[in-house]
Every structure is written in C-alpha cells, then in structure tokens.
N, C-alpha and C positions, 0 to 999 in steps of 0.2 A: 504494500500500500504506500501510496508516496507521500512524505511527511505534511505538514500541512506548514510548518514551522520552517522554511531555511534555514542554512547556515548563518549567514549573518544575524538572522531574528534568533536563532538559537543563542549566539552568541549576547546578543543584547539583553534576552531574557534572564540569560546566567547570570550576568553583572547585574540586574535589577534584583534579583534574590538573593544578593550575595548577604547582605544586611542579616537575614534569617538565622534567629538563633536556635528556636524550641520546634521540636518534632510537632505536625501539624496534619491532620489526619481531613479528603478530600471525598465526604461519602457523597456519591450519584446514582440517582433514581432515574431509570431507563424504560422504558417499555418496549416489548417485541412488535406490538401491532400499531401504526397511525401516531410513527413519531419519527419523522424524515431530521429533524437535525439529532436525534439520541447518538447515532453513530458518531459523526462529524464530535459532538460533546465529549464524547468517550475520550476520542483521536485527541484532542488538541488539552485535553488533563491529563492524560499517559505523557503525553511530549514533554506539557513543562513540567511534570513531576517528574521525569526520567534527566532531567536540567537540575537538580538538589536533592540530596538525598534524604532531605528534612521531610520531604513531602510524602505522605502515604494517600493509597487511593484506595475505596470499598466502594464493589457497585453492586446494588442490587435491585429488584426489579418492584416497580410499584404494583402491578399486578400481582405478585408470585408475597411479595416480603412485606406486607400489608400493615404487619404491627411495626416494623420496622419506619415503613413511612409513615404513623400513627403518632411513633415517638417524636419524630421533627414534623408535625403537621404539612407533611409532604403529599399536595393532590395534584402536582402534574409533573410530567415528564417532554424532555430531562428537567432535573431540577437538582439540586445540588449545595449540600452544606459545608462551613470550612470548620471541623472543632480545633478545639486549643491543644496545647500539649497534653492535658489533664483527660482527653478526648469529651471536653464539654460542648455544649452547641453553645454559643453566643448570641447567639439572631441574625449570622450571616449566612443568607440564602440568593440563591440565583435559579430564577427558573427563563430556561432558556440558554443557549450557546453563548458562550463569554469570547463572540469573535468581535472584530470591525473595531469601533471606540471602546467597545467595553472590557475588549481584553486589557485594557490599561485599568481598568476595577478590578478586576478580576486579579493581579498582580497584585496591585496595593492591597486587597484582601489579605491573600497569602504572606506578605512581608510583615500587614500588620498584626495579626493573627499570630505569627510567632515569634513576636520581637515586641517590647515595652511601646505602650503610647505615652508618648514623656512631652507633646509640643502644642499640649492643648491650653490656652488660658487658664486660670485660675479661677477667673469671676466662671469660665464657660464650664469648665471639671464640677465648681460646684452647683450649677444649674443641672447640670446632665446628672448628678450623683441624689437631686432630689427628686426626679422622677418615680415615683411610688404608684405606677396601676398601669398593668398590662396595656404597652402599645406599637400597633404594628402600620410599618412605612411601606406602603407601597410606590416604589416606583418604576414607570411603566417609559421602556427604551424602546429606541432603535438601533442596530450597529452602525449605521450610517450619522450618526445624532453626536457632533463633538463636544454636544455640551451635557450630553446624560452621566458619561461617568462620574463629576465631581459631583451630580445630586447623586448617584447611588454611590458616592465615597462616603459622604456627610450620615448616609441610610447605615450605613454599616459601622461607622464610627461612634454614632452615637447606641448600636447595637454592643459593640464591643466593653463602651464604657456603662453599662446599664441592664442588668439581666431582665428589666421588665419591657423594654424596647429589643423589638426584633425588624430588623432591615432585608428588604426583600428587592431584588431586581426581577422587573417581567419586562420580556422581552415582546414588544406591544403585535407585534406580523405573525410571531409564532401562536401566541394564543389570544388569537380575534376577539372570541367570545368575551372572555373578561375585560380586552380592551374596548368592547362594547357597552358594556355592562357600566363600565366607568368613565364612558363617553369624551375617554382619548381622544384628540384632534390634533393634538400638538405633542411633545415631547420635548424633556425628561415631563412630565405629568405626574406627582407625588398626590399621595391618596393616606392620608393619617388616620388609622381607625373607621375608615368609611366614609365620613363624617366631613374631615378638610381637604379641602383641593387648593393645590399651589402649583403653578406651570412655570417651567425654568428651572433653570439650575440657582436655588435660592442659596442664601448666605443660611449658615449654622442659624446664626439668632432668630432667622425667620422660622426655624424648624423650630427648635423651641421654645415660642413663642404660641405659636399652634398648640403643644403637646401640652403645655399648661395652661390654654383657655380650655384645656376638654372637660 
C-alpha cells in the first residue's frame, strides 16, 4: 500500500513529536460496513505512530466492541480517542480522518497529551480549573478549512485541562446528518452542550465565557 505520508512529511512529523515525553495510547473505532474514510484513518495513525515510539494504537470495531465504544461514548466511525500515559480519556476525541488542516490538530493532540501544558495564563488555568458540570465542545471541520484546527486546539485544550469538559472534532462532509442536525453553513462551527453556537475560530475567552453562562 503506498504510504500516505512522504519522506519529507515523515520527516517533518518526527521533528514535531520530538517534544513527547509520556507513553500515549491512540484507541480507533472503525467499522467494516458504510465507512469509506475508516481505512485511509487507520493508514495515516499507523504512519505517525510508527514516526515515535511513545505512540501506541488499539483499534476496534464499533459494531463488534460495543461496551468498549460505550466507555468513550463513541457513536460513529472512524472516531478516535488520545489517552494519557495513565491510559485515561481526557475529552480528546476526533471523529473523522485527521487529514488536510487538521492533521496539524491532530499533532498538537499527540505532543500535548504526552508532554506538560505549562503556557496557559494564570487568570485562564484558573477559569478552566472552575468549570464544575459536564460539558461537551462540538466542533464541526472541514480538511480544507485553515482556520478549524486552532478552534479544535482551544476544544481539546480546555479538555485536557478539565475532566468535566470533553472536546470533540466532527468532521462536517463525513457525517452530513449531524452536520445537518446542527445547521452547519460555515466552518470551524463550535456547538457547546447543544445549546451555544459560535462560528470561527474564537479566542479561548470566548469559549469560556459561553461555558459559564450555561
């Protein structure tokens, strides 16, 4: 099969994980039937996990391992969580292929996930550390979209720092229905517990700001 990754992108990717210090475990949920990018998703997580040796990968199938996507509230495929060294979930999830702009999320996932976030504010560390009631960031990409990653960076950051916030990328072309449902037009299009809609790639403070009128 022929890599998806070049040489040179191999080489780029190496130097961007080099940072990574703690064992960082990459579980993906697949399906056999009515999922044209699962394979391509597979391919391009084996590549950069075969680029560090920190990276581990588990796949297993959402039809077949049912409890298994039950525990990370996993309902569509591919879909994809990054746990810590501890192999805990944090709330960083991706559903949908991590190519085009997004594999630069997808990246900074990975580095941050196993390396200290030491470069957050202080006023910002202790807004994000009082969040006290389950919530979750939908934000809804395209690969083509160069301003979606830094809102699904902000999605996952404040996931990392916060176990009652979980950050979610949907990839808007792959699964229509929900970009339906949520009446996507535009992109990056953030969805805060159902409830707030924010379009753009917003500054942290607007995130929350949202998450503490809820």
């Amino acid at each position: 099969m022929e890599k998806l990754l070049n040489k040179d992108l191999q080489k780029q990717v190496t130097e961007l994980l080099q940072p990574m210090k703690d064992k960082i475990t990459i579980v993906l949920f697949t399906k056999a039937i009515d999922c044209e990018s699962c394979e391509p998703t597979l391919q391009i997580i084996n590549e950069v996990a075969s680029l560090n040796e920190k990276i581990n990968v588990s796949v297993f199938d959402l039809d077949k391992d049912v409890e298994e996507a039950k525990k990370y509230n996993i309902e569509m495929a591919p879909s994809f969580i990054i746990l810590d060294k501890d192999n805990q979930y944090k709330g960083v999830k991706f559903n949908g292929i991590p190519a085009g702009h997004e594999f630069n999320s997808f990246l900074s996932a990975l580095v941050e996930m196993s390396s200290e976030i030491s470069d957050v504010p202080a006023e910002l560390a202790a807004r994000i550390a009082k969040i006290d009631k389950p919530v979750n960031i939908k934000v809804f990409v395209t690969m083509s979209c160069p301003h979606c990653p830094g809102a699904v960076q902000k999605a996952h950051l404040l996931a990392m720092l916060n176990k009652n916030v979980e950050g979610e990328m949907i990839e808007a072309q792959t699964f229509q229905e929900l970009s339906e449902k949520y009446n996507v037009s535009g992109v990056p299009k953030i969805v805060i517990n159902d409830t707030i809609e924010l379009v753009g790639n917003q500054p942290i403070e607007t995130f929350l700001s949202s998450i503490e009128s809820l």
